[in-house]
C-alpha atoms as one frame of an Amber mdcrd trajectory, in Angstrom:
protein
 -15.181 -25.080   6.618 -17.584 -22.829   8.260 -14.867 -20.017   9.333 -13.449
 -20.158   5.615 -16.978 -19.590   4.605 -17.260 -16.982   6.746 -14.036 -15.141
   5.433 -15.438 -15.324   2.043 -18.662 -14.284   2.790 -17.232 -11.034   4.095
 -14.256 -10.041   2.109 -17.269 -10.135  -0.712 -19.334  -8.052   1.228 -16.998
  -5.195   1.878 -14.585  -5.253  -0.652 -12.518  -2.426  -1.425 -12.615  -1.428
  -5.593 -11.980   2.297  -6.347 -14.155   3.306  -3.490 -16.544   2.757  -0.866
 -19.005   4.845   1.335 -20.224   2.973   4.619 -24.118   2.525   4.584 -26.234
   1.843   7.371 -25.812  -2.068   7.209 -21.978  -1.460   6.515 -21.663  -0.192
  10.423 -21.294  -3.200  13.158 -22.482  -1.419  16.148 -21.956  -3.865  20.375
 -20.650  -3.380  23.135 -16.657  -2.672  24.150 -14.511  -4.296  26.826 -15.483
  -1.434  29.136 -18.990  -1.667  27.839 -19.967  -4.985  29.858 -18.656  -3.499
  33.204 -21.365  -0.568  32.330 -23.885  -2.987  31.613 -22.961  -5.142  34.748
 -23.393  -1.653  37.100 -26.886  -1.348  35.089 -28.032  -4.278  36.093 -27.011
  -4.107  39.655 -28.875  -0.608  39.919 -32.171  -2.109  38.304 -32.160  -4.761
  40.745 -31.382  -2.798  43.860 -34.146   0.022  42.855 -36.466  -2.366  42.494
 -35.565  -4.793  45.604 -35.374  -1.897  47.904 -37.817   0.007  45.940 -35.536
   2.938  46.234 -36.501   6.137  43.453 -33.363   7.710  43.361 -31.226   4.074
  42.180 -33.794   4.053  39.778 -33.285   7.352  38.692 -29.512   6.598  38.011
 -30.356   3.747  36.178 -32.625   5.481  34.238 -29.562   7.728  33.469 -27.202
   4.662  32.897 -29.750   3.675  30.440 -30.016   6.938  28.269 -25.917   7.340
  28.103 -26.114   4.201  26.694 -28.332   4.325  24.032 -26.868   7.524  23.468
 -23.986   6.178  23.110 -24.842   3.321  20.467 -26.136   6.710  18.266 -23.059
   8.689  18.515 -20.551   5.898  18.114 -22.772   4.711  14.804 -23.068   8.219
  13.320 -19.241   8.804  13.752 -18.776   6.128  10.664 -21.991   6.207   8.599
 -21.802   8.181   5.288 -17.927   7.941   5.060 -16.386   7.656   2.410 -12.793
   5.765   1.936 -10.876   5.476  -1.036  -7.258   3.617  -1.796  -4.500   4.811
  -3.575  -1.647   2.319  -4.038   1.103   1.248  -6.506  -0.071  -1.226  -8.906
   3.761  -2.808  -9.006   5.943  -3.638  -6.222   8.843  -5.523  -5.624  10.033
  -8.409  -3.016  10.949  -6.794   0.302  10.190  -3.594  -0.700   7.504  -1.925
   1.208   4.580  -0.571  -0.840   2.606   2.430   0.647  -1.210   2.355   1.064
  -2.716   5.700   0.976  -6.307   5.384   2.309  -8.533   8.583   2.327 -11.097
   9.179   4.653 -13.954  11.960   3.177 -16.443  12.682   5.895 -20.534  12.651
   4.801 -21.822  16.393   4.042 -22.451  18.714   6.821 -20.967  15.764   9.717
 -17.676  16.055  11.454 -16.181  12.194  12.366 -14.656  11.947  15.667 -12.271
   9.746  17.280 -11.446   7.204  14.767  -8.911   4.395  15.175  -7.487   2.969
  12.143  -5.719  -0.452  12.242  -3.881  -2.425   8.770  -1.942  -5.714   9.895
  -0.016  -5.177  13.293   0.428  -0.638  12.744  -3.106   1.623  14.320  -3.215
   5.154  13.744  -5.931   7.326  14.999  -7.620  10.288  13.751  -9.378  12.774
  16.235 -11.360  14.961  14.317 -12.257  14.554  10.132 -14.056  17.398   8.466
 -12.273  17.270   5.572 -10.544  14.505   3.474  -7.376  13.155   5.131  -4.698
  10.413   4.010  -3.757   8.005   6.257  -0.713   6.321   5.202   0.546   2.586
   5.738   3.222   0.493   4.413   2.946  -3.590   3.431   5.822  -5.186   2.719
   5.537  -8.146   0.177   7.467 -11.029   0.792   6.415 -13.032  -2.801   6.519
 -12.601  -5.890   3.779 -12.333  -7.842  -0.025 -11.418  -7.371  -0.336  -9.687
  -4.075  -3.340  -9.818  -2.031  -3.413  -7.125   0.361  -4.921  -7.937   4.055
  -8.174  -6.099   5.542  -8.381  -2.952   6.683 -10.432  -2.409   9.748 -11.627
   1.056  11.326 -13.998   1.391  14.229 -14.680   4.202  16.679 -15.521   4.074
  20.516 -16.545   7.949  20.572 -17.800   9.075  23.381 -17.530   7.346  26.602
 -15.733   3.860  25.109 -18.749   1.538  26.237 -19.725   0.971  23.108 -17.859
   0.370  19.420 -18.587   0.928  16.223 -16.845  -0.609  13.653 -16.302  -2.094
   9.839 -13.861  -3.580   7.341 -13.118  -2.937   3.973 -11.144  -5.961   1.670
  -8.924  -4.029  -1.129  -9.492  -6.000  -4.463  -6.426  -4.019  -6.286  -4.263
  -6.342  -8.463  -1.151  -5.677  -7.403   2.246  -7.723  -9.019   5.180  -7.865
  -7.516   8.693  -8.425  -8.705  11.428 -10.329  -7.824  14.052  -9.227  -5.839
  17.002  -8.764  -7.385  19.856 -11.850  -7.194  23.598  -9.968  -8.305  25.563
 -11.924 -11.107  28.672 -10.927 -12.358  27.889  -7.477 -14.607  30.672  -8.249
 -17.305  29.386 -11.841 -18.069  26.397  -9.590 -20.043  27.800  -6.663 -21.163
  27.271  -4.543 -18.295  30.278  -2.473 -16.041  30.396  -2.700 -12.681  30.047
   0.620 -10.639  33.707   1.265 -10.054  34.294   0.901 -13.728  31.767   3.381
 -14.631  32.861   5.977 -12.911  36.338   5.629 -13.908  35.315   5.523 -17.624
  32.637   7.930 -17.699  34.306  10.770 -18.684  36.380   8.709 -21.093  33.152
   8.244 -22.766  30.912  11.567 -23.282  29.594  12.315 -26.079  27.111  15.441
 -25.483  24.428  17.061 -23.968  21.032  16.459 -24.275  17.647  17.892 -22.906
  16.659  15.720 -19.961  13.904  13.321 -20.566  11.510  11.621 -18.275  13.332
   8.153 -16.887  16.995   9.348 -17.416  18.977   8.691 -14.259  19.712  11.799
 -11.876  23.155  10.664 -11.534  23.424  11.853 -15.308  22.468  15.078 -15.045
  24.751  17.815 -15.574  24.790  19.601 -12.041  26.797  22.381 -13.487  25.292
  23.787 -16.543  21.803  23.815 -14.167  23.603  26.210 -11.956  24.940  28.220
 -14.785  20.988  28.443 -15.761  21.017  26.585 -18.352  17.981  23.885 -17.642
  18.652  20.561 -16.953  20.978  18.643 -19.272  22.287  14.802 -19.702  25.209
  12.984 -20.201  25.299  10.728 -22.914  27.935   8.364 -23.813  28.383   6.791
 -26.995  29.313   3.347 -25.465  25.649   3.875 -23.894  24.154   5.301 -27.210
  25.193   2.287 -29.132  25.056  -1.012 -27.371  22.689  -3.800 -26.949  21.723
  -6.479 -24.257  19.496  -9.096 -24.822  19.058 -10.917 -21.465  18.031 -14.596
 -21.784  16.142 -16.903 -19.272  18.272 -19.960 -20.567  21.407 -17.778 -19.843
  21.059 -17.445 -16.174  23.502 -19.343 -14.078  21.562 -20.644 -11.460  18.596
 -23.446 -11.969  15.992 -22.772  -9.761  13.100 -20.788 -11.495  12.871 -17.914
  -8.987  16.742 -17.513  -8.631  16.967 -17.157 -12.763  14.036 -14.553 -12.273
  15.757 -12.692  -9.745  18.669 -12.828 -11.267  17.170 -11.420 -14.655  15.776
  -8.719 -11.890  19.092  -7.116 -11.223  20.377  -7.271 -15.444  17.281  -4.969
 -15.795  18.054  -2.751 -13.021  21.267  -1.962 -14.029  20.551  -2.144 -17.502
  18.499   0.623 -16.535  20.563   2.949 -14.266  23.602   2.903 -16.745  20.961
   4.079 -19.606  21.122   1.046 -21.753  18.574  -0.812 -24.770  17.821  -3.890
 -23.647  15.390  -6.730 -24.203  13.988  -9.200 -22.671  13.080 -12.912 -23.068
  11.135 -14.971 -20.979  10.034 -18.548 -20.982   5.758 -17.223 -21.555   6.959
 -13.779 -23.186   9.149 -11.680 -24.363  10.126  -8.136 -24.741  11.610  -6.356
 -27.568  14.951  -3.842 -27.423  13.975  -0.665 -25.575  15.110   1.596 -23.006
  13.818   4.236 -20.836  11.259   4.303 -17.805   8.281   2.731 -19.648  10.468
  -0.395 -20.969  11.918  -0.781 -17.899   8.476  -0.791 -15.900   7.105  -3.531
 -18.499  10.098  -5.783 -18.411   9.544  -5.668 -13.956   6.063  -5.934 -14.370
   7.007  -9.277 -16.492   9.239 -10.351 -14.474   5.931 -10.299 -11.658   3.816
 -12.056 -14.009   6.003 -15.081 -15.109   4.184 -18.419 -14.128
């Protein structure tokens, strides 16, 4: 009870939103592994100065004592006033990694030194920040559905690694993944397999169009772009002209997720041969469309389905 208190407590306390600059009481500042060995020899040197009352063993103490409270400064300053922000894809999909772009902005006028990022079981370090830098990381979801990413945790040890400095931050981004997709067999719903559309594709042209934003590369005609001509696309009338409406109740399988994932891979290819489609769902539906856009709001459906 208490640790899951705890865990609340301070995923509240340094959550992540669009962005977050580390304040004074943001900054954990104790000792590192090495640091109680130093404080161990400080101790022995106080206690022989003073038993043998011997100046000089006092004298290094003395200095044992300033490098460390030196040292709690300079490993504090190196992450107060920076600032981190999060870029990330708000949709994702099973198994597929998502990339986490976290920027580090150091405070005006301050250079940050030897910082040690860590997310999950992947650390990265940075040696010197005086000017924004990305540091990238991957997560790989392995549900469907909401997706809570885990902490990410920074900390410093700058400059003799007796002491560390260190804090969290909890991203609150909503992120939704997708199902992965399950294959069915194409012709069942109207779709060709890939061997059959490349042996009818040239069977089928129609023209050439200007290229839009979400028509598939593979449509694009290489050779008029050489010949300077911008980029054109491949249509095909059987693509111009026909229809899928993809059904929950129609899937084959009976498990909810299966039928989902299943639906997952009708859209995809729905998508990459350039078809209208739509979409129904037990809690929604989506009307015929086609193109990027539709195609992003029937996966991001397909994420939100109870």
């Amino acid at each position: 009870m208490i640790k899951k208190r705890w865990q609340k407590w301070i995923g509240r306390r340094f959550q992540l939103t669009e962005q977050r600059t580390l304040k004074q009481n943001d900054v954990f500042v104790f000792f590192n592994r090495e640091g109680y060995l130093f404080l161990v020899l400080l101790i022995i040197t106080f206690i022989a100065g003073v038993n043998y009352a011997n100046n000089l063993i006092l004298a290094l103490c003395f200095l044992l004592t300033g490098i460390l409270v030196l040292s709690f400064y300079l490993a504090f300053r190196q992450l107060y006033g920076l600032t981190i922000d999060l870029e990330v894809e708000q949709l994702g999909q099973v198994a597929q990694p998502l990339t986490l772009k976290f920027q580090f902005r150091p405070a005006k006028n301050q250079i940050h030194l030897h910082l040690r990022c860590q997310f999950q079981n992947t650390a990265k370090k940075i040696t010197v920040l005086k000017s924004p830098m990305v540091v990238q990381f991957t997560d790989t979801p392995l549900k469907r559905g909401l997706h809570r990413l885990e902490r990410f945790h920074f900390f410093s040890v700058y400059p003799f690694g007796i002491i560390k400095a260190w804090s969290y931050v909890f991203p609150q981004r909503e992120i939704w993944i997708a199902p992965a997709p399950l294959e069915v067999d194409l012709q069942h719903y109207g779709l060709r397999q890939q061997n059959e559309r490349e042996q009818v594709g040239n069977e089928d042209f129609s023209h050439l169009r200007e290229f839009q934003a979400g028509d598939a590369l593979n449509r694009i005609a290489w050779q008029q772009y050489a010949k300077g001509r911008g980029l054109l696309v491949k249509t095909f009338e059987q693509h111009q002209h026909q229809q899928l409406d993809f059904n929950y109740t129609q899937m084959t399988l009976s498990l909810h997720e299966e039928k989902l994932s299943q639906l997952m891979y009708l859209v995809q290819q729905a998508y990459d041969q350039h078809m209208a489609f739509s979409l129904q769902l037990p809690s929604a539906q989506l009307p015929l469309g086609i193109g990027e856009q539709h195609f992003h709001q029937a996966k991001l459906m397909l994420a939100q389905e109870p």
